[in-house]
MARDRENPA-425255 format. One line per 3 residues: number of its first residue (from 1); for each residue x, y, z of C-alpha. Coordinates in nm, 2 decimals, padded with zeros to 4 digits, always signed. Layout:
# residues N
NUM> X,Y,Z; ...
//
This chain:
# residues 370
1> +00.53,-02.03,-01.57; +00.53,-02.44,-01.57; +00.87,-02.53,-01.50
4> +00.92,-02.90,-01.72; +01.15,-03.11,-01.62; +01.32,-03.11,-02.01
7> +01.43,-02.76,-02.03; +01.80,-02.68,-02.00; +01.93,-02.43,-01.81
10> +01.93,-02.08,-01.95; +02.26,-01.97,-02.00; +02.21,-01.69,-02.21
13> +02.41,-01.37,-02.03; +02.16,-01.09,-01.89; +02.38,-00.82,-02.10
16> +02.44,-00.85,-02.49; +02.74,-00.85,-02.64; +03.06,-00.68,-02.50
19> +03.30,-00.87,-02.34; +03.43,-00.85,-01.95; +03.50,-00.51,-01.91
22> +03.13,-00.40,-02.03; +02.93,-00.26,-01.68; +02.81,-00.49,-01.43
25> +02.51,-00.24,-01.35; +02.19,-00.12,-01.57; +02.08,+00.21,-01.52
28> +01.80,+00.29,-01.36; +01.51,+00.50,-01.58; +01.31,+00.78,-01.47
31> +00.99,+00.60,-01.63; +00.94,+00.23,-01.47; +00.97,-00.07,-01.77
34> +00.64,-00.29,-01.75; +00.77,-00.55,-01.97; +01.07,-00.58,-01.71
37> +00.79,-00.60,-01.42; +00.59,-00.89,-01.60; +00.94,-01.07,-01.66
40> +01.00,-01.00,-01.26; +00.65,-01.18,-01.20; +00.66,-01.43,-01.45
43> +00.97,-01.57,-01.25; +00.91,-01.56,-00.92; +00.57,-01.70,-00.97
46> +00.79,-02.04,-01.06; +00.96,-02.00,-00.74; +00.74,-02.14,-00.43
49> +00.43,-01.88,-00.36; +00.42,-01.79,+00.03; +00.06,-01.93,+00.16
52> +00.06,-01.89,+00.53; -00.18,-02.20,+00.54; +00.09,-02.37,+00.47
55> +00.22,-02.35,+00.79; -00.11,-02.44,+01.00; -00.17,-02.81,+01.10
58> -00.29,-03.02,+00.86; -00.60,-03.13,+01.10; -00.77,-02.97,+01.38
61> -01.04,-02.76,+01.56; -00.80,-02.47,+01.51; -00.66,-02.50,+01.16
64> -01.01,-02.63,+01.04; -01.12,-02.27,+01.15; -00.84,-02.02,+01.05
67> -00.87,-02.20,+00.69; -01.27,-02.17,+00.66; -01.40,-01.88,+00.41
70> -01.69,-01.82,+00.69; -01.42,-01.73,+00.95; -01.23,-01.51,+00.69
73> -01.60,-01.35,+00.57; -01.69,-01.26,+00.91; -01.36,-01.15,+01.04
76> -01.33,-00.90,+00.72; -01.67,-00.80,+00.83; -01.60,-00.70,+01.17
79> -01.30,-00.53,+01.00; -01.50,-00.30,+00.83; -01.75,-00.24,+01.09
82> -01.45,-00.16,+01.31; -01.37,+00.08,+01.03; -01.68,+00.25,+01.03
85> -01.68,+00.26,+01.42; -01.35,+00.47,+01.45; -01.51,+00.77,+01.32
88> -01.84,+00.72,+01.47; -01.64,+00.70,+01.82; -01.43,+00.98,+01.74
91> -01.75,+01.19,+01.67; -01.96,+01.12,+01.97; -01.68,+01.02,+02.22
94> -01.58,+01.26,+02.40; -01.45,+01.10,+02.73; -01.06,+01.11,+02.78
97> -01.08,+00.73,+02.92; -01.28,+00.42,+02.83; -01.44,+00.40,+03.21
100> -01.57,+00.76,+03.12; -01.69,+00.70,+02.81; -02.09,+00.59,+02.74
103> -02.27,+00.24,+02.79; -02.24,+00.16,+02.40; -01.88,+00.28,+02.34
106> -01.76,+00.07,+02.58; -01.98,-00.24,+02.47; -01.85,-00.22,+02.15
109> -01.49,-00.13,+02.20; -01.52,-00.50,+02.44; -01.65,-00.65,+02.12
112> -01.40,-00.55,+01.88; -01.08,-00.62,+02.16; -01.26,-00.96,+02.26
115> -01.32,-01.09,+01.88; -01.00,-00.99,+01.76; -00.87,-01.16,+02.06
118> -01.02,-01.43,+01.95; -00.92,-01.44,+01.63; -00.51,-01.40,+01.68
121> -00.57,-01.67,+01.94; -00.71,-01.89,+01.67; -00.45,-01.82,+01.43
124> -00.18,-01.89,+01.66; -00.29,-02.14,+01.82; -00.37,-02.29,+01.42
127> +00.02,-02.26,+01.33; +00.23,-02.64,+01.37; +00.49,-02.42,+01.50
130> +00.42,-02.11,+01.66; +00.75,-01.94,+01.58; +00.66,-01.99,+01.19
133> +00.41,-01.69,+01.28; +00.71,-01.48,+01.23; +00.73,-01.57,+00.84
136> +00.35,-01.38,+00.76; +00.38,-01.05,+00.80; +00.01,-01.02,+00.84
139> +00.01,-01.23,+01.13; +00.28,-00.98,+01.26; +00.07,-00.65,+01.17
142> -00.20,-00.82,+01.32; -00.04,-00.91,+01.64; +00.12,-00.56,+01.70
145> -00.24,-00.41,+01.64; -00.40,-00.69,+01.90; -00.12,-00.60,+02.16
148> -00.22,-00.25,+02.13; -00.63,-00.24,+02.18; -00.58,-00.54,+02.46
151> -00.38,-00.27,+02.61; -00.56,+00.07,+02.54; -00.90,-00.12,+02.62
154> -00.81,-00.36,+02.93; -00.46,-00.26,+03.03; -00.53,+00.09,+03.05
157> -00.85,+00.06,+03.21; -00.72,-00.18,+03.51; -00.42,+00.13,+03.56
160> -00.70,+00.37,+03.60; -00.87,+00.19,+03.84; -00.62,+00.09,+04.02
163> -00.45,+00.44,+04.01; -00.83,+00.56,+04.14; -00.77,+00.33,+04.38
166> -00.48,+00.45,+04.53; -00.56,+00.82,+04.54; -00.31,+00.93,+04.36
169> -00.23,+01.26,+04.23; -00.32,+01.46,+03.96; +00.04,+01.40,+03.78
172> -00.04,+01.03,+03.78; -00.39,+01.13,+03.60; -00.25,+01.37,+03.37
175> +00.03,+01.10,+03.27; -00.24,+00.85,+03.20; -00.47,+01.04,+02.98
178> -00.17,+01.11,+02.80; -00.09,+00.74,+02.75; -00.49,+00.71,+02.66
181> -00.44,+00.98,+02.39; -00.16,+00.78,+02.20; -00.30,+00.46,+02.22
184> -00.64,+00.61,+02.07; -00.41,+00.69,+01.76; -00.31,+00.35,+01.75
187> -00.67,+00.27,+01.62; -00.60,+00.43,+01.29; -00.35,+00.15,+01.19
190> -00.67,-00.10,+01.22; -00.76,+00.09,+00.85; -00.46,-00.13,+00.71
193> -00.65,-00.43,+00.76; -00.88,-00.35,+00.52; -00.57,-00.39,+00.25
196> -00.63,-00.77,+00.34; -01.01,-00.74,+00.21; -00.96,-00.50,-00.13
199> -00.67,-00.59,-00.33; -00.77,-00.30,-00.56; -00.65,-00.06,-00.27
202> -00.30,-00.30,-00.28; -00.27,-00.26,-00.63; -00.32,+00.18,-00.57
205> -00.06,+00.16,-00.31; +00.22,-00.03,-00.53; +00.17,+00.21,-00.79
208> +00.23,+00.51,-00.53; +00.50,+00.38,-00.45; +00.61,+00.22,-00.78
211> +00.56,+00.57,-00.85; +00.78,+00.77,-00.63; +01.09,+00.78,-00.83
214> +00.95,+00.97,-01.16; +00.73,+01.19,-00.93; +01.08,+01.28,-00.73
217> +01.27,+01.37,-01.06; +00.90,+01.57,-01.17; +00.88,+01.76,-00.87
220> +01.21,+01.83,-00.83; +01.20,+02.01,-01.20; +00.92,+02.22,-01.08
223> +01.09,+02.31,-00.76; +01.39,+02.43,-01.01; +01.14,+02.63,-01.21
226> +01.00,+02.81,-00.93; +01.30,+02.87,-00.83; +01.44,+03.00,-01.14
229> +01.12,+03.24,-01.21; +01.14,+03.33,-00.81; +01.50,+03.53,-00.91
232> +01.33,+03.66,-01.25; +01.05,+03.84,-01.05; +01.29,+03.94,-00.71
235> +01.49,+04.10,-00.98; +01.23,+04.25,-01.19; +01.00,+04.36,-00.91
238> +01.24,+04.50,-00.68; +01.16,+04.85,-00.73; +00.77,+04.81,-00.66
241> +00.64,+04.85,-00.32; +00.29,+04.70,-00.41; +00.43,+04.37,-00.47
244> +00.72,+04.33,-00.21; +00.48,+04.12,+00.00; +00.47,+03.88,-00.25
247> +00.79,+03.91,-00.38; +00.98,+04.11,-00.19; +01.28,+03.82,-00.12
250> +01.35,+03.42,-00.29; +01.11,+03.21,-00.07; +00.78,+03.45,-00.05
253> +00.86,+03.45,-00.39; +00.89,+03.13,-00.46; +00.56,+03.06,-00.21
256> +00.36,+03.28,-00.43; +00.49,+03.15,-00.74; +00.38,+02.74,-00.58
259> -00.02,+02.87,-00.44; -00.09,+03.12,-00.71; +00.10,+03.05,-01.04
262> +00.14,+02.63,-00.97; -00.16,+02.52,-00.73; -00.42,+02.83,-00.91
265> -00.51,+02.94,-00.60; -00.56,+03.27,-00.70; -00.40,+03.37,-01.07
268> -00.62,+03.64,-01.15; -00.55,+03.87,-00.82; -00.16,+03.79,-00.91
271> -00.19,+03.86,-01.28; -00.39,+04.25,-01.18; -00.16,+04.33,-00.93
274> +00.12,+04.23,-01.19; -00.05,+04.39,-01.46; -00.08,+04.72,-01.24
277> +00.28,+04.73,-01.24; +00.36,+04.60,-01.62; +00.17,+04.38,-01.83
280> +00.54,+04.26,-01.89; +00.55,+04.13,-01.53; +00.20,+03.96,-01.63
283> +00.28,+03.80,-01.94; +00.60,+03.64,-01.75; +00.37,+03.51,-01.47
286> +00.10,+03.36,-01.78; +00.45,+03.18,-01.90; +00.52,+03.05,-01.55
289> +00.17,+02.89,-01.54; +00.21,+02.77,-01.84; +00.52,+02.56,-01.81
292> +00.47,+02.45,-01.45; +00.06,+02.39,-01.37; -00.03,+02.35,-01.77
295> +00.30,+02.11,-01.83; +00.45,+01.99,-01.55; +00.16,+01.90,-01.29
298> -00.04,+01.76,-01.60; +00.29,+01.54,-01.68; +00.26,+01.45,-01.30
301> -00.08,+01.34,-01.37; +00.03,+01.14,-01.65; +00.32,+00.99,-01.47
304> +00.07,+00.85,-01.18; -00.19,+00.70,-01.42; +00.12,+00.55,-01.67
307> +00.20,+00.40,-01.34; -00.09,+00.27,-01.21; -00.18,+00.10,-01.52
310> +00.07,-00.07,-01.54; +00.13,-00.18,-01.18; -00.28,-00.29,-01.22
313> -00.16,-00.48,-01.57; +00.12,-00.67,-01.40; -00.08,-00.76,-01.11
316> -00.41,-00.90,-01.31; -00.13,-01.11,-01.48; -00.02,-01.20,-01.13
319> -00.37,-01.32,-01.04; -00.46,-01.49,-01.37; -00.10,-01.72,-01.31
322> -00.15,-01.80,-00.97; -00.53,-01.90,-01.07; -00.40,-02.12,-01.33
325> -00.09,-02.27,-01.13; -00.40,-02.36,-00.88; -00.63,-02.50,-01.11
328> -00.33,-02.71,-01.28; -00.24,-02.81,-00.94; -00.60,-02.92,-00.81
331> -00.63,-03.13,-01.13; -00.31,-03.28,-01.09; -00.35,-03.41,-00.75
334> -00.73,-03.53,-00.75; -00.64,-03.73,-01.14; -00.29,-03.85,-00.99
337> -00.11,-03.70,-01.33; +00.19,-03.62,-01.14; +00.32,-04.03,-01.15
340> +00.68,-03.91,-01.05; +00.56,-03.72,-00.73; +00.79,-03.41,-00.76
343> +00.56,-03.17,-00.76; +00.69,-03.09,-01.17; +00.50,-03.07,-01.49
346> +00.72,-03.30,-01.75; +00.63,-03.31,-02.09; +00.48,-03.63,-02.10
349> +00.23,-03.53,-01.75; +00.17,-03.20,-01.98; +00.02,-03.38,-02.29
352> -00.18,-03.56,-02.07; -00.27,-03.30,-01.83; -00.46,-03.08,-02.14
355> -00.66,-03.36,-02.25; -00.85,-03.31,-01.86; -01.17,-03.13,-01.92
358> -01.11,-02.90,-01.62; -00.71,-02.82,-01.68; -00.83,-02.72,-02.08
361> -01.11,-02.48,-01.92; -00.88,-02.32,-01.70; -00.67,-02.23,-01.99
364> -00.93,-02.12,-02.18; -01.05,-01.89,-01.95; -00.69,-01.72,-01.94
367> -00.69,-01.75,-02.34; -00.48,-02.06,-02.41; -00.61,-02.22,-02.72
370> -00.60,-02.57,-02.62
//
């Protein structure tokens, strides 16, 4: 991932072979490639890495305090106390509007508005120019969640009193406790912040959603054999009165086929009432559960934790390249290797660079033998 000054451009075609009518497109698998993810990260690590500090003020009271690791500490702190507070509010709470609600509710929903007030303010106020705040998009997440507890905890509140006020009606009332009610939903987004605190939760998320292709083409052959098994029993069954609750038509069928033969809600009432009527009709239901919970949700199962490992490989080979590319960087500016000033590791800087006692750990903690 060092990009040397030396190397000639790679000119070698992405697609081997063939000539210019072979296909401009590569198909897509069912089953994600990890090799071609590493190869993804391996290259756009040499590109420029987005670091929102980048965009801060190189000095100041402001930029001093959106780059400390206190500030960061404590603000992930509040984060998850904020957390934790959401359900203990929606337990106890019971009043439709903040003025209503207890002493201590309303103390600590002013704490949480006020700090992270507070700390958008400092953030902004941090960036050299403030429309750059557009380019993080957890500065944007975070300014969409500000706007909304500023105005579910102060906006509303000065409507209500001034609505009081006024002695208006009960439509006004009933119009603002139903504006309270959706901005108290908005406090569930505040959960995403905690993203910012545990990469491990990151790392879950890209592999649901890394994920969502081969569990699409996996459910939808298990729709298509409950829906091939729901005509076997219509048919089969269509004589019984007993079992025309279950399947007396396709989707019952096919409902009972998903809780009871897929899900195992409840296989052994289905296989005696089947039984009752044939033990035919119950050794077709055992082959049902056999093929779709047995195979197919156990292939599901196998799908999500292919996927997740290797979404959790790529990214611990994301971390330990950017930890390298820092350390490498660090060294080179504080021993003034980089004579040329580009911002480019050449051969010659390279050779010099591993003899540094601190560059040579770094890559020995990653397993470079040195």
């Amino acid at each position: 991932t060092i990009p040397f000054e030396d190397d000639a451009e790679d000119t070698t075609p992405a697609s081997g072979g063939g000539g210019g009518d072979s296909p401009s497109f590569v198909q897509k698998g069912v089953f994600m490639d990890i090799g071609q993810m590493k190869d993804n990260i391996r290259a756009s690590m040499i590109r420029p890495q987005h670091d929102v500090t980048a965009y801060y003020k190189p000095a100041g009271l402001w930029s001093d305090i959106a780059k400390s690791g206190l500030f960061e500490k404590v603000t992930m702190g509040v984060i998850a106390f904020n957390a934790l507070w959401i359900s203990i509010d929606t337990e106890l709470n019971k009043a439709e509007m903040l003025l209503q609600a207890k002493e201590i509710f309303q103390i600590a929903e002013h704490f949480f508005c006020i700090y992270f007030s507070f700390e958008w303010t400092v953030r902004f106020m941090a960036f050299k120019r403030k429309r750059d705040g557009l380019k993080d998009a957890w500065f944007v997440f975070d300014s969409s969640l500000v706007f909304m507890m500023f105005s579910e905890t102060w906006v509303m509140s000065i409507i209500v009193l001034a609505v009081s006020s006024s002695g208006s009606g009960g439509l006004g009332n009933v119009s603002i406790l139903r504006m309270a009610r959706l901005l108290r939903l908005s406090r569930m987004a505040r959960m995403a912040r905690l993203f910012r605190a545990m990469p491990e939760l990151l790392i879950l998320i890209k592999g649901i959603v890394a994920a969502i292709r081969s569990v699409f083409f996996t459910l939808t052959l298990l729709a298509v054999l409950i829906y091939v098994f729901a005509i076997a029993f219509v048919q089969l069954t269509a004589e019984s009165t007993s079992l025309k609750a279950y399947f007396g038509s396709i989707f019952p069928a096919m409902h009972t086929l998903l809780i009871d033969g897929t899900l195992l809600d409840s296989p052994g009432f289905m296989v005696r009432a089947l039984g009752e009527e044939s033990y035919f009709y119950a050794g077709i239901f055992y082959v049902f559960i056999l093929l779709s919970s047995f195979t197919l949700m156990n292939m599901l199962i196998g799908v999500l934790c292919e996927v997740v490992s290797a979404v959790a490989a790529v990214e611990k080979e994301k971390m330990t390249v950017a930890y390298v590319q820092a350390q490498l960087e660090m060294v080179m500016q504080k021993s003034g290797l980089d004579e040329d000033g580009n911002g480019e590791i050449s051969k010659e800087e390279f050779a010099k660079l591993i003899e540094n006692p601190m560059a040579s750990q770094a890559l020995e903690e990653v397993g470079v033998d040195v």
